[in-house]
C-alpha positions in Angstrom: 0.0 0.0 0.0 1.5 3.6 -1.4 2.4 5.9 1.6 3.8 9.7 1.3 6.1 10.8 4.1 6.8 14.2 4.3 9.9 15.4 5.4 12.9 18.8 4.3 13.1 18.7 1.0 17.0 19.6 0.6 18.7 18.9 -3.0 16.4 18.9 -5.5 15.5 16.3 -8.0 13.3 12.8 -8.6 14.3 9.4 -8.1 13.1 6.2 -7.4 14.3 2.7 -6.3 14.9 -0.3 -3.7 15.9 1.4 -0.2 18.8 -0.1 1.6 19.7 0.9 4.7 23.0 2.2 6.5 24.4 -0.1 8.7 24.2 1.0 12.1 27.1 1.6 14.6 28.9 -1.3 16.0 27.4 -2.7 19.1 29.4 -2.9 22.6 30.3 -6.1 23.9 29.8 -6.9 27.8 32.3 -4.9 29.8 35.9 -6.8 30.8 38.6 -6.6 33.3 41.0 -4.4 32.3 44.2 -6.4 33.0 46.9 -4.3 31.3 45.5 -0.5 31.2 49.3 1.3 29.5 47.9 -1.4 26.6 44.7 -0.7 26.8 45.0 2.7 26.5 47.5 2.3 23.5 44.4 0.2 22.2 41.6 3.2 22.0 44.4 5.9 21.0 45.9 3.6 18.5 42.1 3.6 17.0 41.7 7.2 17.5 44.7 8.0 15.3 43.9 5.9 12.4 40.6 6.9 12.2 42.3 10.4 12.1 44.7 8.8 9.4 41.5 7.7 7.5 39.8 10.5 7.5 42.4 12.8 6.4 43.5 10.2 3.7 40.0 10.3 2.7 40.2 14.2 2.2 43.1 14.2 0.2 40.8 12.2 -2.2 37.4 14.0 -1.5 36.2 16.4 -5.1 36.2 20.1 -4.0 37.5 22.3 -1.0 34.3 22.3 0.4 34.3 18.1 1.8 37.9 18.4 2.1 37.5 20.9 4.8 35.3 18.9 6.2 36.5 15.3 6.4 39.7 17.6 7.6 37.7 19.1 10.2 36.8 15.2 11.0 40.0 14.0 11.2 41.3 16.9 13.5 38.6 16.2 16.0 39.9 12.6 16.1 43.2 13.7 17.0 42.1 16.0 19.5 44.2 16.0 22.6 41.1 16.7 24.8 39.5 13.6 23.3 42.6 11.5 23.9 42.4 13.0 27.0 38.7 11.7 28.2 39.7 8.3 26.9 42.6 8.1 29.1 40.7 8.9 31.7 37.8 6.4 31.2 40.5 3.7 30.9 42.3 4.9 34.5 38.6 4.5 36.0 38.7 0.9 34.6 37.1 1.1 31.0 38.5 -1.3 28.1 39.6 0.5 24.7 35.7 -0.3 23.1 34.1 1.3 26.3 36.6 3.9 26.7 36.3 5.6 23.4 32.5 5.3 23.6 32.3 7.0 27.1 34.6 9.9 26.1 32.9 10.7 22.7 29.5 10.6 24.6 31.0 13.3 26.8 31.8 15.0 24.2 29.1 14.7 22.3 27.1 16.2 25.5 29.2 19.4 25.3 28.5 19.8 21.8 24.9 19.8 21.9 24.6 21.8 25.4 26.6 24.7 23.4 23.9 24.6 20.4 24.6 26.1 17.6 27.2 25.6 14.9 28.4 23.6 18.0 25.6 21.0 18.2 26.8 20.5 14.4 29.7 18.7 15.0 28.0 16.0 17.1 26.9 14.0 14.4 31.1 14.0 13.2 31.8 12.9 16.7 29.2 10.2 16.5 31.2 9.0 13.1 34.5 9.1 15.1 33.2 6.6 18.0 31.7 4.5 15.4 34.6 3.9 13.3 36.9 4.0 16.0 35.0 1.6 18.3 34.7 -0.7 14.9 38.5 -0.9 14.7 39.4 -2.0 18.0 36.7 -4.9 17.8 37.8 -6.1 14.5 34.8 -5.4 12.5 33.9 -3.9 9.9 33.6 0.3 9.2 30.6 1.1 9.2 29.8 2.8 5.4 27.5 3.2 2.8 26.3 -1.0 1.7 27.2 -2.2 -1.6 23.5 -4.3 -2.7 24.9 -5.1 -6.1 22.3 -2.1 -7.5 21.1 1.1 -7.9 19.6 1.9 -4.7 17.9 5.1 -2.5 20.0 5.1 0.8 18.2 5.2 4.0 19.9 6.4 7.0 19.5 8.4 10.6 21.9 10.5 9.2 25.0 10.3 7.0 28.6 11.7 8.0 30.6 13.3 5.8 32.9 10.8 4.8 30.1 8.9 3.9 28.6 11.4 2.3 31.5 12.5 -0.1 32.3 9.5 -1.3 28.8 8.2 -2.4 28.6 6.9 -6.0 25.8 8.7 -8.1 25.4 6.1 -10.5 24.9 3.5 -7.3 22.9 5.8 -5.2 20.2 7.3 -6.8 19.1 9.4 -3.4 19.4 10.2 -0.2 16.8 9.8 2.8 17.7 10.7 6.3 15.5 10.6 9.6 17.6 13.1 11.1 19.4 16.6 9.6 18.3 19.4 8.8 18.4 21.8 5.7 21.8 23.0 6.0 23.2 19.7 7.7 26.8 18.2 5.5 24.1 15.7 4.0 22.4 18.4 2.8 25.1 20.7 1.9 27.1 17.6 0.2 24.0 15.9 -1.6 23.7 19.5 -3.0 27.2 19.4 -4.5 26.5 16.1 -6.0 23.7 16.6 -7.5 21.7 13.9 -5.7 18.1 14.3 -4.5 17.9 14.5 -1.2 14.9 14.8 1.8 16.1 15.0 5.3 14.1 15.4 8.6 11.7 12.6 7.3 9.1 11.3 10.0 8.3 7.4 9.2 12.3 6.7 7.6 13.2 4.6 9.6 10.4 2.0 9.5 11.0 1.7 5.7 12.1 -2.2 5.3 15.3 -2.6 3.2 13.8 -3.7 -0.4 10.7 -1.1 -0.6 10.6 0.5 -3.6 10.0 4.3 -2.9 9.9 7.5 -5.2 12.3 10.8 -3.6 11.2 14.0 -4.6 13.9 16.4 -3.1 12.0 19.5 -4.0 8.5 18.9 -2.3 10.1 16.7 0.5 8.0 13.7 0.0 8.9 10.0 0.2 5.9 7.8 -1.5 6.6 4.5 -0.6 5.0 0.7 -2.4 5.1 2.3 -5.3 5.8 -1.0 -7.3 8.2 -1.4 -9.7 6.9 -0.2 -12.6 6.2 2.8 -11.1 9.6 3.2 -10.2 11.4 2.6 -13.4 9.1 4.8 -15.2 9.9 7.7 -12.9 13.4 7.0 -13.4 13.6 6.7 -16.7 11.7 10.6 -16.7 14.7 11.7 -14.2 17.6 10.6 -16.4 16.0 12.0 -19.4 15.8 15.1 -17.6 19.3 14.9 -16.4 20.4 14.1 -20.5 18.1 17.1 -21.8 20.0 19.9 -22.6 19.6 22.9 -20.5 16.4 25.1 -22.5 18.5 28.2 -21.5 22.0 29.3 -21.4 23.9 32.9 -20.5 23.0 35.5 -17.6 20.2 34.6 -15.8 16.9 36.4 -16.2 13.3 36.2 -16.0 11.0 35.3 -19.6 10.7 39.4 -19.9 14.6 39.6 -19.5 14.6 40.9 -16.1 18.6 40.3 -14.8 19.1 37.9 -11.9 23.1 37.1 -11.6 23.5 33.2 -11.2 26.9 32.9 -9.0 28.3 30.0 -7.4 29.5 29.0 -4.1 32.9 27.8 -3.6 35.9 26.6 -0.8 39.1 27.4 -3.3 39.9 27.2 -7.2 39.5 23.6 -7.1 36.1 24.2 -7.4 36.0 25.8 -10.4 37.9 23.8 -12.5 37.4 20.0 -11.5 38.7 17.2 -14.1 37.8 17.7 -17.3 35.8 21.0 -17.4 37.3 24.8 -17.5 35.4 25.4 -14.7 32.9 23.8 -12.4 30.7 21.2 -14.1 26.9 20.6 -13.4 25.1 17.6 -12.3 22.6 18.0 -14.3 24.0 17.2 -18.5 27.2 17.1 -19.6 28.3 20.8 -20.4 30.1 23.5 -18.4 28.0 25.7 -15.9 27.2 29.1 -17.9 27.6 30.9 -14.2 28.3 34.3 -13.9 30.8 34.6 -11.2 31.5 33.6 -8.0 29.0 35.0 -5.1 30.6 33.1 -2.0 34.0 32.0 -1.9 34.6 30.5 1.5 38.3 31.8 3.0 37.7 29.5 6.1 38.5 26.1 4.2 41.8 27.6 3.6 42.1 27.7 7.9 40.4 25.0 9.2 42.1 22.5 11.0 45.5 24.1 11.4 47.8 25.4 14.6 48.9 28.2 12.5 47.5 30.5 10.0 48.6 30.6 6.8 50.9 33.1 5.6 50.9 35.7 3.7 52.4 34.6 0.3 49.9 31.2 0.5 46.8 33.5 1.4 47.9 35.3 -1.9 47.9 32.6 -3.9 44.8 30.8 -3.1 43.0 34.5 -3.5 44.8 35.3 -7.0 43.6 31.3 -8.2 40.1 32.1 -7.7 40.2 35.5 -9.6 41.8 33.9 -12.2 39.7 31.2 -12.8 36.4 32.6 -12.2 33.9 32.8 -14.8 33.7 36.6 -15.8 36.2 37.5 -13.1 33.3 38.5 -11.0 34.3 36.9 -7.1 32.8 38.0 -4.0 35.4 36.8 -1.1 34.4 36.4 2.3 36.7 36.9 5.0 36.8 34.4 7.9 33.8 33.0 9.4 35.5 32.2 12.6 34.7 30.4 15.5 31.4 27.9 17.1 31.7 24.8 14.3 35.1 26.0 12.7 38.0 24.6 14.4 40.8 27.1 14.3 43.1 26.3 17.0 45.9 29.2 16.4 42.9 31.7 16.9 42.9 30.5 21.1 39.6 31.5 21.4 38.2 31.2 24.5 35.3 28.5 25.2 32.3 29.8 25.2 28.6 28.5 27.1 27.1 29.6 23.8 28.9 29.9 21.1 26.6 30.4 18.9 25.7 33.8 20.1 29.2 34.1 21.0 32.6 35.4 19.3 32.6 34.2 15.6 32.2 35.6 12.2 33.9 39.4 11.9 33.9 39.4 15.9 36.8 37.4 16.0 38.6 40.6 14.7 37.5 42.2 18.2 39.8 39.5 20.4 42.3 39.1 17.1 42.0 42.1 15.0 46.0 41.1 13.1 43.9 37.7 11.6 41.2 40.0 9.7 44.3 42.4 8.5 46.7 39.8 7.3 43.4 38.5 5.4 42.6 41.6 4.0 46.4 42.6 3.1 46.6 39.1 1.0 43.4 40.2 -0.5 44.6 43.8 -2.0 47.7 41.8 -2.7 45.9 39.4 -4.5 43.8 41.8 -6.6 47.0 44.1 -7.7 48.2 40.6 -8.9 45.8 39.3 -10.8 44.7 43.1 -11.9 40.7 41.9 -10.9 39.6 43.4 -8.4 37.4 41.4 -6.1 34.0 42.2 -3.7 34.7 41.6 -0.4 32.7 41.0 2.3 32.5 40.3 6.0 30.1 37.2 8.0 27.9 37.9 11.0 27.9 42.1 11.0 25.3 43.1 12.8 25.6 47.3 13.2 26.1 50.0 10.9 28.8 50.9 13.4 30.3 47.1 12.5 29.9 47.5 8.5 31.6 51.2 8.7 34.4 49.6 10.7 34.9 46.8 7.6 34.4 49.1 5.2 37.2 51.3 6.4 39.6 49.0 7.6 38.8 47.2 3.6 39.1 50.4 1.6 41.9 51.9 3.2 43.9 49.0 1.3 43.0 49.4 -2.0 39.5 47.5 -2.0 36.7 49.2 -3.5 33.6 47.0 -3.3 33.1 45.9 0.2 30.1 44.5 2.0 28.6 42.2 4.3 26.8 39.3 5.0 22.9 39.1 6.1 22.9 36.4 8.8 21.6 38.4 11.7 18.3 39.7 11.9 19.2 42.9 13.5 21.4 43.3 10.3 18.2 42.9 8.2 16.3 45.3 10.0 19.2 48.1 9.5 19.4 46.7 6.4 18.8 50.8 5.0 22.0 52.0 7.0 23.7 49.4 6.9 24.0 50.5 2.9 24.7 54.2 3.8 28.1 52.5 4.3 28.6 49.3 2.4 28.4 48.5 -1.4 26.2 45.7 -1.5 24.7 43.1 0.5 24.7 39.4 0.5 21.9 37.5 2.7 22.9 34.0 3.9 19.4 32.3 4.9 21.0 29.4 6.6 22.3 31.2 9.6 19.6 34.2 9.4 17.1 31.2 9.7 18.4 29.5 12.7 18.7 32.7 14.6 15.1 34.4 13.4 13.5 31.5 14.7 15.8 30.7 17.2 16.1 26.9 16.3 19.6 24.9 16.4 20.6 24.2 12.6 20.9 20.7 13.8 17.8 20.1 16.2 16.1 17.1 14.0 12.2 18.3 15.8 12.7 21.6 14.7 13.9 21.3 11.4 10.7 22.6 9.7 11.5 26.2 11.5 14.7 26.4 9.0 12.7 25.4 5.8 13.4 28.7 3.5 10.1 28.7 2.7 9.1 30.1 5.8 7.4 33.8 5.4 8.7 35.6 8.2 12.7 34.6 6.6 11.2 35.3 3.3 10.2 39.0 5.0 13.4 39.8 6.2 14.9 39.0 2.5 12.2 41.2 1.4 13.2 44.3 3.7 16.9 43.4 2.8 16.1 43.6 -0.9 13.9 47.0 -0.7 16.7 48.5 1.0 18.8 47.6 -1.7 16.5 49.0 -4.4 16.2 52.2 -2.5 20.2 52.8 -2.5 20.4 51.4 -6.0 22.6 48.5 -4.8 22.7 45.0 -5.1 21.5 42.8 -2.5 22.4 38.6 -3.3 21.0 35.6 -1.6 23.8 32.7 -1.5 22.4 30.6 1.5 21.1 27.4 0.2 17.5 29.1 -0.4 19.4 30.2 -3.6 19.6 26.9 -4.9 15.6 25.8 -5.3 14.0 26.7 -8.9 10.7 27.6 -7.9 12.0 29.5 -4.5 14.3 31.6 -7.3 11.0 33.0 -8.7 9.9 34.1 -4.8 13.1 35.2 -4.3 13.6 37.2 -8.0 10.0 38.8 -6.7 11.1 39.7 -3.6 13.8 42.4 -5.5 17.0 40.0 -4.9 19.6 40.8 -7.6 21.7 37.4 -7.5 21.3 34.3 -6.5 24.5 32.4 -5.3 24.5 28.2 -5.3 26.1 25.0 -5.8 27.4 24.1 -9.6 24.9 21.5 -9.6 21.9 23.5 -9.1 22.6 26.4 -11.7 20.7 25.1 -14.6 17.6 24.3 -13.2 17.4 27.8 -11.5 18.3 28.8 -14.8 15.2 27.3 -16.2 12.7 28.3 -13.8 13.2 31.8 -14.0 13.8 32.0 -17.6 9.8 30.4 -17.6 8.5 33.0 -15.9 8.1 36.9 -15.9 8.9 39.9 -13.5 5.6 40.4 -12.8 4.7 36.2 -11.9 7.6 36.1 -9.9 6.4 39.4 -8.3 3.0 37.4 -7.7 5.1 34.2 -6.6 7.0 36.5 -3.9 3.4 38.0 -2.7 1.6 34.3 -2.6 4.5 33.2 -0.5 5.1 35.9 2.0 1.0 35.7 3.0 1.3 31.5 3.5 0.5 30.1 6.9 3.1 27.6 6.6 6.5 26.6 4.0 3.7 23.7 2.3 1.1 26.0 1.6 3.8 28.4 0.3 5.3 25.9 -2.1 1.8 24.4 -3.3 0.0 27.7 -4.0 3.6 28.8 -5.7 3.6 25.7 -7.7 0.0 25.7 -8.8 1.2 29.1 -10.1 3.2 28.3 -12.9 
């Protein structure tokens, strides 16, 4: 009998297939005397490091800056002298190396989620670390993505990163996960990768292995005994889709040739130029992506993970790659976002009951003011190299007296365009002033989500309260984007909203001048504003900011077209 589960809808696409399901952790045995605890111990560190060694051999292999960063963030976490730390104390209390490990993650873990936040992100790595470490000091097997022998829609509580960034697209057709959120690493990485995704899904974890099920990663629905049929006929509609050449190509704009800039979101150069392709490939066929620029670059992958900052002549570098290879020359850099989930141990921040709320983003520059100069130094540095000159902005400002304090300390070295990121909704609401001062303004509706509706990016029950679909998020875009049209400059979205085709038309309506997205999503975008005008967007934007609720928003906006 056919059933729909609803869940986030969070990389867009249909598929359809057998589920299998992610193995589970590796159970505990029975607790036993410890009779040697100096070989014990040697036991759950020994574990500890090679899962660190796996992890950052698996990042040397990962596609793009952004999962390297990641699994790198991983691997640090498993080398963490504080973790080592717990599980030498759990083995002094009497633990054995499978028990130890699982007791000093757990505390861990604990800490993580009481700090919320960007924090409470990072659990769901440290859940990876136990698993795989625990796994190697009982001699089984890693857990990982299973290997049926077909194409198959994964099922899992949640995925890790290393999981996530090694998944073959031709094996796994999608992704359904009873935990997440919208801007989870499953979310962020089945973005990259093109695969259809819905997270937060009530009901996915009763699915029996074998049940073939249809993914829509747009609507967020899971319709399960749909037969087989049924299956391969909406399959065989997804890769034709995939194979159909893009209808549209060029800048993007509406069907009356209203402009709205399609950028991308990157970690480094890499991004831009993976094998094969001049610069970043889509998903979705077989050509280039026709993007227009870069709207985020991401300076923290370049940090994470290391006891010292990089130097001078390396920031440089990486900057002056980017310019280079970015389509149309057009990059928007953001300086470091700092702090809660980015591990930056040379920083010696302080910790922090919630760091969320606490020093990250440009107020790292308040406790280290040298970091945001040397950044900003490499970037003019960069830009007299390469003879491009770059938009620059800063993460979390929140007063005018911030932005004037960016902007000055930015143009007094040679950088012209300089603005900041929308992720506060205090920022939002000044959104007028905030322009009396800055050149342009870029709204990231991942963070400006979790802290409008004050719910954790992570928090599984409140998941819904991050959809981008919600109207009170869509109305602090809209103020954003009327104060922009009032100063006559631009105001970008380039949180993951950016990447849904029919929330680009809400979004185009709402007065947003870019929008800025993984490769993989550009085309469709593409396409779903070039099929509609200024004014049905307009109407799109109106139909969505009255909804009661992100569903009705994306029926009635649907039902539209």
């Amino acid at each position: 009998m056919a059933e729909t589960l609803t869940g986030l809808g969070v990389s867009p696409g249909r598929a359809a297939g057998r589920t299998c399901r992610m193995a589970g952790p590796p159970a505990l045995p029975g607790r036993v005397p410890v009779a040697d605890p100096g070989a014990e111990l040697e036991r759950a560190l020994g574990a500890l490091r090679a899962t660190a060694a796996e992890l950052a051999a698996r990042a040397e292999k990962a596609s793009g800056a952004e999962a390297k960063a990641i699994l790198e963030a991983q691997s640090f976490i498993a080398d963490d002298p504080g973790l080592h730390a717990s599980v030498e104390t759990a083995v002094g209390a009497g633990a054995d190396a499978a028990h130890a490990i699982d007791e000093a993650c757990a505390h861990h873990r604990g800490e993580l989620l009481a700090a919320g936040g960007h924090f409470a992100e990072r659990a769901a790595d440290l859940d990876d670390i136990r698993n795989r470490a625990v796994a190697t000091v009982l001699g089984l097997p890693v857990p990982g993505v299973p290997d049926p022998g077909h194409p198959f829609v994964l099922l899992a509580e949640d995925l890790s990163p290393a999981d996530t960034v090694n998944l073959d697209p031709a094996s796994v057709l999608a992704l359904v996960t009873s935990a997440g959120g919208p801007t989870s690493h499953t979310a962020i990485l089945a973005r990259a990768r093109g695969l259809p995704a819905v997270v937060a899904c009530r009901g996915a974890g009763e699915i029996p292995d074998g049940t073939w099920v249809s993914v829509d990663g747009l609507r967020g629905e899971v319709e399960t005994g749909i037969g087989e049929e049924a299956a391969a006929a909406i399959q065989r509609r997804a890769e034709d889709a995939r194979r159909r050449p893009s209808a549209s190509s060029g800048p993007g704009r509406t069907a009356d040739g209203h402009p709205v800039g399609l950028l991308l979101n990157i970690g480094s150069a890499a991004d831009l130029a993976p094998p094969g392709a001049a610069h970043a490939s889509a998903a979705r066929g077989t050509g280039q992506v026709d993007a227009e620029g870069v709207g985020l670059f991401r300076t923290e992958f370049l940090f994470l993970g290391r006891r010292e900052a990089p130097g001078h002549e390396e920031q440089v570098a990486a900057y002056a790659a980017v310019l280079r290879a970015a389509p149309g020359g057009h990059v928007v850099i953001r300086t470091l976002d700092a702090g809660t989930d980015k591990p930056l141990p040379f920083l010696g921040l302080a910790e922090e009951t919630n760091p969320a709320l606490g020093v990250r983003g440009l107020r790292v520059s308040r406790v280290r003011p040298e970091v945001l100069d040397a950044q900003l130094d490499a970037i003019a540095e960069a830009a007299r190299t390469t003879g491009i000159e770059p938009w620059v902005m800063a993460p979390m400002v929140t007063t005018v007296g911030e932005a004037a304090d960016f902007a000055g300390r930015a143009r007094a070295r040679g950088i012209a365009r300089v603005g900041a990121m929308v992720e506060v909704p205090a920022a939002a609401l000044r959104a007028g002033r905030l322009l009396d001062e800055l050149d342009f303004l870029s709204v990231g509706t991942n963070d400006l989500s979790q802290y409008a509706f004050a719910s954790d990016r992570q928090h599984g029950e409140l998941a819904d309260l991050l959809d981008p679909w919600q109207a009170a998020l869509l109305r602090l875009v809209a103020d954003c984007a009327a104060a922009g049209r009032e100063a006559g400059r631009p105001v970008g979205v380039c949180g993951e909203a950016a990447a849904d085709p029919l929330l680009a038309t809400v979004l185009a309506g709402l007065g947003v001048t870019s929008l800025s997205m993984s490769a993989s999503a550009v085309p469709a975008v593409r396409e779903s504003l070039a099929a509609h005008s200024l004014a049905r967007c307009r109407e799109h934007a109106r139909i969505a900011l009255d909804a009661d609720d992100p569903a009705q928003a994306r029926r009635l906006v649907a039902g539209d077209r």
